[in-house]
ROZA-429180 format. One line per field, with one value per residue: residue number from 1; x, y, z of N, C-alpha, C in turn. Coordinates in pm, whole numbers, plus 50000, padded with zeros to 5 digits. Layout:
# ROZA-429180
i <- [NUM|...] .
n.east <- [X|...] .
n.north <- [Y|...] .
n.up <- [Z|...] .
ca.east <- [X|...] .
ca.north <- [Y|...] .
ca.up <- [Z|...] .
c.east <- [X|...] .
c.north <- [Y|...] .
c.up <- [Z|...] .
# end
This chain:
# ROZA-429180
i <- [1|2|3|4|5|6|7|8|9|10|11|12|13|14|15|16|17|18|19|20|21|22|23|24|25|26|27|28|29|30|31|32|33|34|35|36|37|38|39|40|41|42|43|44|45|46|47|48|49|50|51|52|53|54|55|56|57|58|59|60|61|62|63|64|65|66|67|68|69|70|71|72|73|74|75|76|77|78|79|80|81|82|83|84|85|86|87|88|89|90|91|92|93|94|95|96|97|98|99|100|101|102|103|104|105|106|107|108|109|110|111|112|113|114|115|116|117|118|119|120|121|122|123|124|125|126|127|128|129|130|131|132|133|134|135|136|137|138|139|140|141|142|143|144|145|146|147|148|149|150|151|152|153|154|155|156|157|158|159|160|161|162|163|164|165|166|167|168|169|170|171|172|173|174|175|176|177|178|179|180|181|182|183|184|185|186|187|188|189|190|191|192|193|194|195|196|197|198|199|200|201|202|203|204|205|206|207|208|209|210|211|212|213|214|215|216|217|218|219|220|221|222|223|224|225|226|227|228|229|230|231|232|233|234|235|236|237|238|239|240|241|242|243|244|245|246|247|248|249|250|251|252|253|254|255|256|257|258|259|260|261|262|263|264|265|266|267|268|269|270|271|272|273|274|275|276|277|278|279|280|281|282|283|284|285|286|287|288|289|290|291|292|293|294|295|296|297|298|299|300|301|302|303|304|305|306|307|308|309|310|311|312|313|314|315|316|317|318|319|320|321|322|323|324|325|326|327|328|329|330|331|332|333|334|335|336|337|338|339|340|341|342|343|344|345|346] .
n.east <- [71947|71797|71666|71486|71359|71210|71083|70825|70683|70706|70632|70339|70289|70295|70060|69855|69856|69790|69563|69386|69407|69245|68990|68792|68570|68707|68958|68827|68712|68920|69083|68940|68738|68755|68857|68641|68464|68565|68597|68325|68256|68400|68288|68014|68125|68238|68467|68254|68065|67965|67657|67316|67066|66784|66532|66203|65893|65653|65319|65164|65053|65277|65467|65579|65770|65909|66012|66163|66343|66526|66584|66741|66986|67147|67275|67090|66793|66506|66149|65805|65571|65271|65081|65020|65290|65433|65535|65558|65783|65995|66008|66010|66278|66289|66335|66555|66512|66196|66115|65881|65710|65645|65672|65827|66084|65982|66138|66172|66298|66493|66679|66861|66976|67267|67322|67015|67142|67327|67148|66993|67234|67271|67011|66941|67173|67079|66862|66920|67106|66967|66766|66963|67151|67538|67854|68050|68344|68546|68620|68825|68811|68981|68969|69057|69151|69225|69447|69379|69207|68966|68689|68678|68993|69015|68919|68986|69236|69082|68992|69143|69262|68986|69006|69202|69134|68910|69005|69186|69034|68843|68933|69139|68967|68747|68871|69012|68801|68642|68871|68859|68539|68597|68719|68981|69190|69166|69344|69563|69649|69714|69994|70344|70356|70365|70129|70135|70342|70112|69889|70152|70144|69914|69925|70115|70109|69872|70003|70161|69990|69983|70118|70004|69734|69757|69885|69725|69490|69597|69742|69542|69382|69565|69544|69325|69150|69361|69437|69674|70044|70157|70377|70629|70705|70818|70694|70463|70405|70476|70303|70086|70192|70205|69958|69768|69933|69797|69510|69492|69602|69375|69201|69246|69240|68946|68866|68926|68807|68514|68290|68190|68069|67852|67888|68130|68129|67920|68077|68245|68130|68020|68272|68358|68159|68109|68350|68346|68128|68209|68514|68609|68582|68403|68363|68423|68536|68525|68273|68123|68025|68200|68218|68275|68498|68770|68741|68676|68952|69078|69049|69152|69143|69051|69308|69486|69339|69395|69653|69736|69614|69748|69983|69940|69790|69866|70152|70274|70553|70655|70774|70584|70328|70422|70219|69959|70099|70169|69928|69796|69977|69937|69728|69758|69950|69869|69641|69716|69890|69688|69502|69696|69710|69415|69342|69169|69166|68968] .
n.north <- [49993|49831|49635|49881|49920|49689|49664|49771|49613|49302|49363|49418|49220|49045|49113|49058|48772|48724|48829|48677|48454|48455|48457|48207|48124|48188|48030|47798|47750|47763|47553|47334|47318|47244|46974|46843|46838|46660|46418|46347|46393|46231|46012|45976|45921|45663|45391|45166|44825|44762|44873|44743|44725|44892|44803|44858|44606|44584|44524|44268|44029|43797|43896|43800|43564|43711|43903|43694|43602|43806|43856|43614|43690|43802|44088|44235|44402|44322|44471|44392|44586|44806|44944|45253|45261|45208|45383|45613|45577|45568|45844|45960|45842|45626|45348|45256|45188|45115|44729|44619|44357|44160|44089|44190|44249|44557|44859|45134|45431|45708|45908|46139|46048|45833|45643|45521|45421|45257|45036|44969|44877|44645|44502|44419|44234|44035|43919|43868|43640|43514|43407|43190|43290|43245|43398|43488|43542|43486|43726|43764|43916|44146|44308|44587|44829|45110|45353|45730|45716|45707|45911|46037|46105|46275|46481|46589|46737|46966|47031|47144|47357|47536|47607|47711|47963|48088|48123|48247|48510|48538|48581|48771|49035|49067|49100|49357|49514|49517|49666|49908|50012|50010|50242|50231|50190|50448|50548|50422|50565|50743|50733|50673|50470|50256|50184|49956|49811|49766|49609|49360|49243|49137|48918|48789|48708|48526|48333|48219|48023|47842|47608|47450|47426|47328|47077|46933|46822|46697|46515|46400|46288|46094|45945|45836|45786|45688|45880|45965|46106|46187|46332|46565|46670|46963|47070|47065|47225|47454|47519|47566|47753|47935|47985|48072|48320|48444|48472|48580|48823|48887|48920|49126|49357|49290|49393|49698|49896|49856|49978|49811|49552|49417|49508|49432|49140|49056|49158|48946|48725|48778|48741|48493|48266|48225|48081|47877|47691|47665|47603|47343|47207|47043|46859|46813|47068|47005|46953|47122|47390|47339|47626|47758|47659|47829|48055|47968|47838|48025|48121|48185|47971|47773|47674|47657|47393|47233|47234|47153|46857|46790|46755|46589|46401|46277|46271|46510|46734|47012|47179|47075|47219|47454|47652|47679|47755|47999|48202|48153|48328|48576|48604|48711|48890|49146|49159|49246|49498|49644|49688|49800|50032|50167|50104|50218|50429|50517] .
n.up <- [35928|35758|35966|36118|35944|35870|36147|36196|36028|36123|36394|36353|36115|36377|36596|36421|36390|36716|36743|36524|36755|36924|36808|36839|36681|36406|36469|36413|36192|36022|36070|36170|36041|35732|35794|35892|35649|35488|35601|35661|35351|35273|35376|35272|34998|35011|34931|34798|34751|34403|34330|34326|34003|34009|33884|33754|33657|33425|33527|33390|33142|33112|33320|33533|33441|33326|33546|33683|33502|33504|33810|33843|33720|33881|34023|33942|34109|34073|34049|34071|33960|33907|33653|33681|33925|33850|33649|33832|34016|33816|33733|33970|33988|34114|34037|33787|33506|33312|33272|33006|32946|32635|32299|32141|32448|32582|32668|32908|32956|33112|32866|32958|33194|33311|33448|33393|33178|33185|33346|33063|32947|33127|33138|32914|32876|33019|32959|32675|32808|32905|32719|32648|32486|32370|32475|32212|32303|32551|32819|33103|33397|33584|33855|34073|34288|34291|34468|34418|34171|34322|34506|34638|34635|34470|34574|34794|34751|34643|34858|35023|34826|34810|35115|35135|34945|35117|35395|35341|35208|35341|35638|35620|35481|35662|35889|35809|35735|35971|36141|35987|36047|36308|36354|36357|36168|36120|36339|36252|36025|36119|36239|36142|35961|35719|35462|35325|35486|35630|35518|35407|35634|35698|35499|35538|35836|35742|35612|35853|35963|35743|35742|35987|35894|35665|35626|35860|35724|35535|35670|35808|35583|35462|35702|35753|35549|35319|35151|34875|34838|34574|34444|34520|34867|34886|34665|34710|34868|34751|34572|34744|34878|34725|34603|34854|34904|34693|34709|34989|34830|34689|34914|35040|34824|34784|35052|35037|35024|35143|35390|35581|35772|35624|35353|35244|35306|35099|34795|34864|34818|34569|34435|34535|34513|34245|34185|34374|34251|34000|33969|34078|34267|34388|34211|33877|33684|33402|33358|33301|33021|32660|32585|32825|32934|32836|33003|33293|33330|33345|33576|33925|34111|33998|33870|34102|34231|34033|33972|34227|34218|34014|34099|34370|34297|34031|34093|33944|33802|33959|33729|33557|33566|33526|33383|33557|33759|33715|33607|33887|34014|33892|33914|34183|34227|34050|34226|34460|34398|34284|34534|34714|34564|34602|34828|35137|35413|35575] .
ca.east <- [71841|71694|71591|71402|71232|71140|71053|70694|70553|70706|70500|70189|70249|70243|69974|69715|69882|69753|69425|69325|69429|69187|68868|68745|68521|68783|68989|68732|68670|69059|69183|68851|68589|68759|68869|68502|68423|68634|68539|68172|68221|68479|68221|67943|68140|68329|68407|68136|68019|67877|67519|67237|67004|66685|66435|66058|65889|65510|65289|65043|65068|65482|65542|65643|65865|66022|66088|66246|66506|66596|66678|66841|67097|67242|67301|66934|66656|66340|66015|65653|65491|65159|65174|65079|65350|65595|65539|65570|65872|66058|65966|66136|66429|66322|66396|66647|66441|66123|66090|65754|65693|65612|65751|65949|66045|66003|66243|66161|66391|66519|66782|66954|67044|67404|67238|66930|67174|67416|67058|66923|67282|67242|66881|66933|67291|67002|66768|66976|67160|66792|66717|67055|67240|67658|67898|68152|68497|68498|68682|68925|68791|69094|68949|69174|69085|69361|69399|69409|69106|68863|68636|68828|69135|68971|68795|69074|69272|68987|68882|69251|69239|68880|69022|69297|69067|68800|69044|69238|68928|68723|68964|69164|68846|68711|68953|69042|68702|68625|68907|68790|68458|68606|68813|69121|69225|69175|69460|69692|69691|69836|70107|70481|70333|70350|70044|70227|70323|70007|69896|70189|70167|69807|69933|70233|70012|69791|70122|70223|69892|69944|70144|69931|69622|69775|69955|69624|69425|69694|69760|69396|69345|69596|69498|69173|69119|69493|69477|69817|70044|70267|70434|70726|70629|70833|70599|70329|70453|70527|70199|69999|70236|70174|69736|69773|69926|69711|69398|69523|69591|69257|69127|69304|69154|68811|68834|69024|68690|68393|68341|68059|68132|67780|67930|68252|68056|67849|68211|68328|68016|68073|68361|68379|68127|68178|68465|68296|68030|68290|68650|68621|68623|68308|68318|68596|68509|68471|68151|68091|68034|68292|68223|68317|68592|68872|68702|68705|69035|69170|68992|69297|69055|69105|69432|69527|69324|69479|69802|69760|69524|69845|70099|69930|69740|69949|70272|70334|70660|70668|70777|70475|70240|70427|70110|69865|70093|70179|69787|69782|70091|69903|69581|69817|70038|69758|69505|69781|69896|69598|69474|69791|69672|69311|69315|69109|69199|68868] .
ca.north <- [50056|49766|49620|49955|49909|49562|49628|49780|49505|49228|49381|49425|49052|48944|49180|48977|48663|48699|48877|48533|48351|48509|48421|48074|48093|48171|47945|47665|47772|47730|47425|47205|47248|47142|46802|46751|46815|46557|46351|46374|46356|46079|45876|45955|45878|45624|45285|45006|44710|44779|44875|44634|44791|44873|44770|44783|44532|44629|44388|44212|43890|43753|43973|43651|43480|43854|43898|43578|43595|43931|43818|43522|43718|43861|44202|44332|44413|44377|44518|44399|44714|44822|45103|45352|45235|45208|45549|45714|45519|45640|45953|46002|45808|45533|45265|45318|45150|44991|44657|44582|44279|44138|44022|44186|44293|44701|44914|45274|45484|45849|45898|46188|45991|45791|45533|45444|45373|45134|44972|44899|44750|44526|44420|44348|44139|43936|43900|43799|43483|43387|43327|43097|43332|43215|43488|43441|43513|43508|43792|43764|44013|44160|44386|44668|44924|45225|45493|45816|45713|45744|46036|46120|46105|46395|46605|46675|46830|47098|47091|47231|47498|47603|47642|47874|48102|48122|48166|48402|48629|48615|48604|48901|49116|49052|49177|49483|49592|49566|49740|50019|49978|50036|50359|50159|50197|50572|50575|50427|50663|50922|50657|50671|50290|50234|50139|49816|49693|49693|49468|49219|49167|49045|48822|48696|48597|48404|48229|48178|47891|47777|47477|47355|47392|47204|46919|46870|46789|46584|46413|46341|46244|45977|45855|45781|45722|45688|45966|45915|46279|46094|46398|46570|46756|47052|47088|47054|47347|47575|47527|47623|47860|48017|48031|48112|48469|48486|48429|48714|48963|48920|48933|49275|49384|49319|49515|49787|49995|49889|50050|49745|49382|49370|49524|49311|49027|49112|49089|48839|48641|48769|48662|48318|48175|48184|47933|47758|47628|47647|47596|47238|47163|46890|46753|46833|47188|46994|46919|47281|47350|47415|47743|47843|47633|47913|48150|47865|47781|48160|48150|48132|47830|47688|47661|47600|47305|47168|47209|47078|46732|46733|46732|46514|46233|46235|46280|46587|46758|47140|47249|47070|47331|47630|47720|47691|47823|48170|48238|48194|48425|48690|48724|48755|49023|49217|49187|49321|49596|49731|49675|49903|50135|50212|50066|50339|50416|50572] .
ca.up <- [35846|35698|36103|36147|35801|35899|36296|36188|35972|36224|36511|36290|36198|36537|36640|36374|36442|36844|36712|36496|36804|37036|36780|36838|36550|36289|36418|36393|36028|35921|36098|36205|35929|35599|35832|35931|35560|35433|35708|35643|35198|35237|35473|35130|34852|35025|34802|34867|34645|34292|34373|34237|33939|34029|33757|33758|33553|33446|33579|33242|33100|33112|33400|33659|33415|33273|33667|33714|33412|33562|33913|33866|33610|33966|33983|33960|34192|33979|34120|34000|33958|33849|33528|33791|34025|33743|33620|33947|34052|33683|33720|34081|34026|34220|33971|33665|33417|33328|33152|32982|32862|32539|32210|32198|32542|32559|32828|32907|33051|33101|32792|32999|33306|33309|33543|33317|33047|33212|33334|32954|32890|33218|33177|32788|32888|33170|32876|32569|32855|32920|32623|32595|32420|32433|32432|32160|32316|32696|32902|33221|33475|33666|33970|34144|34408|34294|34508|34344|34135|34418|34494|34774|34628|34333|34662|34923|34711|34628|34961|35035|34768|34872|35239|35111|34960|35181|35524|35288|35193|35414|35765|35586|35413|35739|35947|35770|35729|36103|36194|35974|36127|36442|36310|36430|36076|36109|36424|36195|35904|36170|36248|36056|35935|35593|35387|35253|35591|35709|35425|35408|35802|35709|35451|35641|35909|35765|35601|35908|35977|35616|35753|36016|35807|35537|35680|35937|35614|35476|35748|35838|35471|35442|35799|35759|35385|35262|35029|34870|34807|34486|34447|34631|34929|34856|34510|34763|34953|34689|34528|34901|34960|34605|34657|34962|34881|34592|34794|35050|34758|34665|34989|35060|34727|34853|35177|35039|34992|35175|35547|35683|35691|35539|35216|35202|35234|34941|34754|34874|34762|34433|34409|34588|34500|34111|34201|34433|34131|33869|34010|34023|34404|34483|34064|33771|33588|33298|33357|33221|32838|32634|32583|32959|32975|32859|33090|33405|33355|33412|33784|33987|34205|33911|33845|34209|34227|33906|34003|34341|34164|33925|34203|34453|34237|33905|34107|33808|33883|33990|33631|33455|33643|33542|33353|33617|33874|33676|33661|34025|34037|33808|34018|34327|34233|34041|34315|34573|34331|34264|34638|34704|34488|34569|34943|35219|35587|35671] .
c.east <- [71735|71608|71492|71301|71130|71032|70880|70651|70621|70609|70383|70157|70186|70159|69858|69734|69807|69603|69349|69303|69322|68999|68864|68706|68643|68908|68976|68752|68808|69094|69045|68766|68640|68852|68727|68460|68443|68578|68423|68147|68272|68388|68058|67972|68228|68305|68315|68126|67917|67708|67415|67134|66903|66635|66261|65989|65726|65451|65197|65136|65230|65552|65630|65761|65979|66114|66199|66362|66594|66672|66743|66983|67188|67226|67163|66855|66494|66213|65891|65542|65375|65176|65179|65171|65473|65629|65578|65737|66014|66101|66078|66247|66408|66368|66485|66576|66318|66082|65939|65707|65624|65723|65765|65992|66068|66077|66182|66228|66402|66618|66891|67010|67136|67336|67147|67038|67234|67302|67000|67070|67247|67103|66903|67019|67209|66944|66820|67019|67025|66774|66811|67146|67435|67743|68002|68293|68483|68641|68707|68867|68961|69009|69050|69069|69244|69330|69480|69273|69008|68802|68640|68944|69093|68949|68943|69163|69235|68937|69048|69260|69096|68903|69128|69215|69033|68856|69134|69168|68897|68808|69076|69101|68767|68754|68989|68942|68623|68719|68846|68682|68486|68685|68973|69223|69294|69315|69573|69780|69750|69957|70211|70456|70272|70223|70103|70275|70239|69935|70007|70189|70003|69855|70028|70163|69925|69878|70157|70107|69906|69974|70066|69818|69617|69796|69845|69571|69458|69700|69626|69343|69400|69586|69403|69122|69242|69488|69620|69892|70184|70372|70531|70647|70668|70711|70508|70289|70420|70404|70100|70026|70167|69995|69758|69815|69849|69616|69411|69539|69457|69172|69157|69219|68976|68782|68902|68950|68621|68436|68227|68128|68021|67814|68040|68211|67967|67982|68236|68222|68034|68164|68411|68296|68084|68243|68430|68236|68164|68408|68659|68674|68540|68319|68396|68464|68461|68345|68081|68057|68167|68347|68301|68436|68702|68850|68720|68845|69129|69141|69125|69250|69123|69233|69532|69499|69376|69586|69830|69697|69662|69972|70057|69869|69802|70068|70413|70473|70605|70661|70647|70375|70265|70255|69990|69920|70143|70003|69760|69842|70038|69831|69626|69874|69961|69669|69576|69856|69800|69508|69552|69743|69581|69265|69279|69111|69079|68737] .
c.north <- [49954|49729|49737|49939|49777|49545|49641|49651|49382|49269|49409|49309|48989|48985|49097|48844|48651|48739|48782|48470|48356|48498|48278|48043|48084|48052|47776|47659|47714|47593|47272|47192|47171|46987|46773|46730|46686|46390|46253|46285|46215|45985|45848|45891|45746|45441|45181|44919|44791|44795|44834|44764|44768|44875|44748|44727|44546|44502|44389|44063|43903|43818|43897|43609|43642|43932|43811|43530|43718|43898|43729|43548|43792|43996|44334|44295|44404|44357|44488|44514|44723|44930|45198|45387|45283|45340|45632|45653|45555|45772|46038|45947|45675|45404|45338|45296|45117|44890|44626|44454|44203|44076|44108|44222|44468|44733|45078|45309|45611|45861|46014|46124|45846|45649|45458|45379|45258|45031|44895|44796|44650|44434|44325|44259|44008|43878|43747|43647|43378|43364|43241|43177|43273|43331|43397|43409|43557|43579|43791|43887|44053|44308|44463|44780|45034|45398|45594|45833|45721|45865|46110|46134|46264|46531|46693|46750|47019|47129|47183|47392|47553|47650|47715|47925|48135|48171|48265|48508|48643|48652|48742|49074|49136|49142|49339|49568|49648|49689|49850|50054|50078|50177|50325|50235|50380|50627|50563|50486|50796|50909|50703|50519|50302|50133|50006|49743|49654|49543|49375|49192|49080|48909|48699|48655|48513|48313|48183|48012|47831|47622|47433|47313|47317|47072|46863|46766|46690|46484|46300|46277|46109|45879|45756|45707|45730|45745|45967|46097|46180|46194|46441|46662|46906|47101|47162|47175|47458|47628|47606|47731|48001|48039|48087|48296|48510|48555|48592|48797|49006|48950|49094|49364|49409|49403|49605|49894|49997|49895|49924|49560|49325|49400|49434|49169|48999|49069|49002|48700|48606|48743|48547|48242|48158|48064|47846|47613|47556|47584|47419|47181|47052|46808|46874|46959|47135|46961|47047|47284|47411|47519|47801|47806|47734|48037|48105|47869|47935|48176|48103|47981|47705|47597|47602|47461|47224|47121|47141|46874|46689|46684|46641|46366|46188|46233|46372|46609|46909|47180|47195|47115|47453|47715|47773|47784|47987|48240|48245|48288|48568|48759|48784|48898|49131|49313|49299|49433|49676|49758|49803|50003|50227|50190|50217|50329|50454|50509] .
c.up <- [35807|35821|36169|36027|35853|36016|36270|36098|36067|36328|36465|36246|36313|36607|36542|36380|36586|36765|36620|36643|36898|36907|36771|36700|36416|36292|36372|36217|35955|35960|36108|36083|35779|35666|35838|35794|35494|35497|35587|35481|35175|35300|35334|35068|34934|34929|34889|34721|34527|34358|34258|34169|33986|33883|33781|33647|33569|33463|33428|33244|33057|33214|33470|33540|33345|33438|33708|33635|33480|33717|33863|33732|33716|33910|33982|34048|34084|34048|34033|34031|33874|33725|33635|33842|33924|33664|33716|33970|33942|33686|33887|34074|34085|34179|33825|33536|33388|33222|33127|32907|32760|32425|32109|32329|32503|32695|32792|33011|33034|32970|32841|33126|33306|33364|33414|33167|33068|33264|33234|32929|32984|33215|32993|32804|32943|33030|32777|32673|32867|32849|32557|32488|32438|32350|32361|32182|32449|32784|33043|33305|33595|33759|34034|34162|34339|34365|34404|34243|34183|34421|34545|34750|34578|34503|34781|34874|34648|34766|35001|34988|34787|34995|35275|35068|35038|35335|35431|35266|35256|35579|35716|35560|35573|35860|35922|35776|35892|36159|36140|35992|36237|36450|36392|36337|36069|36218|36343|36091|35997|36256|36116|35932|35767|35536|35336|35363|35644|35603|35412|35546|35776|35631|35527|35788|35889|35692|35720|35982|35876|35657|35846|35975|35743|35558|35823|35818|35565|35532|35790|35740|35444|35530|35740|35636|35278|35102|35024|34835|34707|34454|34502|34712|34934|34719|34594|34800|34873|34633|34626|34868|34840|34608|34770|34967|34817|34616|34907|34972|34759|34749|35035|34945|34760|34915|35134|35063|35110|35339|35620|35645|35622|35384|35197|35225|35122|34862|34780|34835|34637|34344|34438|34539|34337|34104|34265|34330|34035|33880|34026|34206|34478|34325|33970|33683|33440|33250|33280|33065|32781|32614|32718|33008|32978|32980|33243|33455|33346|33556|33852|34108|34134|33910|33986|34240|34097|33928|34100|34338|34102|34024|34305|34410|34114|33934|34004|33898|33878|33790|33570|33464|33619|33498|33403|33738|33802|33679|33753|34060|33995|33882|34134|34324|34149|34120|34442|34546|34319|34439|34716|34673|34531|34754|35063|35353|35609|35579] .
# end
């Protein structure tokens, strides 16, 4: 009894299992593009040497000797600029600061940009030694490279959970909506085939790529730029495995309605790319205001990338995630309940 219950969603599995295998494009999208991404961001952000301050220094009377304390304090570029020059150059970014000199010396800078600030301390540190200043108690520099703190360590783990949604929505929402498109959908409502197997054969196929998707990424990550996974790899697993259905509820959810793949892309807009911005996948959610934070940190993006940052760079354990991974658990079994519910053969 149960092997006849089972036989239809096994062969509707393995019927969208071959039907991925036979699009190039999609399967470019799941397995090659978030490596090239990584690739690509890790070859950006990747670490290099402290980068020297630019500084333009207005040209008038003291300009030459207000240049010449500035270079030789290391560390800065200083440019003899005209006001013109030095205004324009401010104004785009092109220097961080500009010193003006006089007695006292004057600095103008942006006061919202991170950069111009660590500039006024560096040019005032150049300043105060030129004029023979001696620091009072003299500090040990100890240097370390730690992975995990990198900006690649922070990114591949979002580029992971961005590459479960997005092959869960959109190669599911996608799928479903064509077939009904194609009134495929409409053959099978006058099938014996249960509404519920046809949805978990979608999900269970795209479980069935979860591992080479994942462990490409991984693997390619700690190759190349020895992203470290401090965690266990079961954790690792459970966490995937857990977005990964989520991600398919919701994507079932989507297509449950619309008959065009121009309307389910519309959805799926509206709902991806919320998380994209917010979810915390190129720079940490907290960048947000506080206000949006409790609202952020219900996005199941969210919470996936959290859990997967906590499990692969803090080496958390499984239980110290329950919180993030029941919110993932919520939107899943929700999205595929109510998907259930409301889902349309024609």
């Amino acid at each position: 009894m149960t092997g006849d219950r089972l036989a239809p969603l096994y062969q509707l599995t393995l019927w969208r299992v071959r039907e991925f295998l036979r699009e190039p494009e999609a399967v470019f999208w799941v397995f090659a593009f978030p490596i090239l991404m990584a690739f690509a961001l890790g070859l950006a952000f990747r670490n290099r040497p402290p980068e020297r301050v630019k500084v333009g220094v207005v040209d008038g009377p003291g300009a030459a000797a207000l240049r010449a304390a500035l270079d030789s304090a290391g560390g800065i570029d200083a440019l003899l600029l005209d006001s013109v020059q030095a205004r324009n150059r401010l104004r785009t970014g092109r220097v961080s600061l500009l010193a003006i000199p006089g007695d006292p010396v004057a600095v103008r800078f942006d006061s919202t940009r991170a950069e111009s600030h660590v500039a006024r301390l560096v040019v005032e540190d150049a300043l105060q030694n030129a004029a023979g200043r001696r620091d009072v108690r003299e500090v040990r520099e100890i240097r370390v490279t730690e992975q995990g703190s990198r900006y690649i360590d922070f990114l591949i783990p979002g580029l992971l959970g961005m590459n479960i949604m997005g092959t869960g929505m959109w190669g599911i929402g996608f799928a479903v909506v064509n077939a009904r498109q194609k009134r495929l959908l409409k053959r099978f409502l006058a099938s014996p085939m249960r509404k519920s197997d046809y949805m978990l054969a979608h999900m269970f196929a795209r479980l069935v790529f979860l591992t080479l998707e994942v462990v490409s990424v991984l693997v390619f990550a700690w190759l190349v730029f020895g992203v470290p996974v401090r965690g266990s790899f079961t954790a690792v697993a459970l966490v995937v495995l857990l977005g990964a259905a989520t991600f398919a509820g919701l994507g079932l959810l989507v297509a449950s309605r619309p008959r065009t793949v121009e309307g389910v892309s519309g959805l799926m807009n509206v709902v991806m790319v919320p998380m994209w911005i917010c979810s915390g996948v190129f720079f940490s959610s907290s960048r947000f205001p506080e206000a949006m934070q409790p609202a952020i940190k219900l996005l199941p993006l969210t919470a996936l990338n959290d859990a997967l940052r906590a499990v692969m760079i803090d080496g958390a354990s499984l239980a110290s995630t329950v919180g993030m991974l029941v919110i993932v658990a919520a939107w899943g079994l929700v999205s595929f309940g109510v998907a259930l519910r409301i889902f349309r053969w024609t």
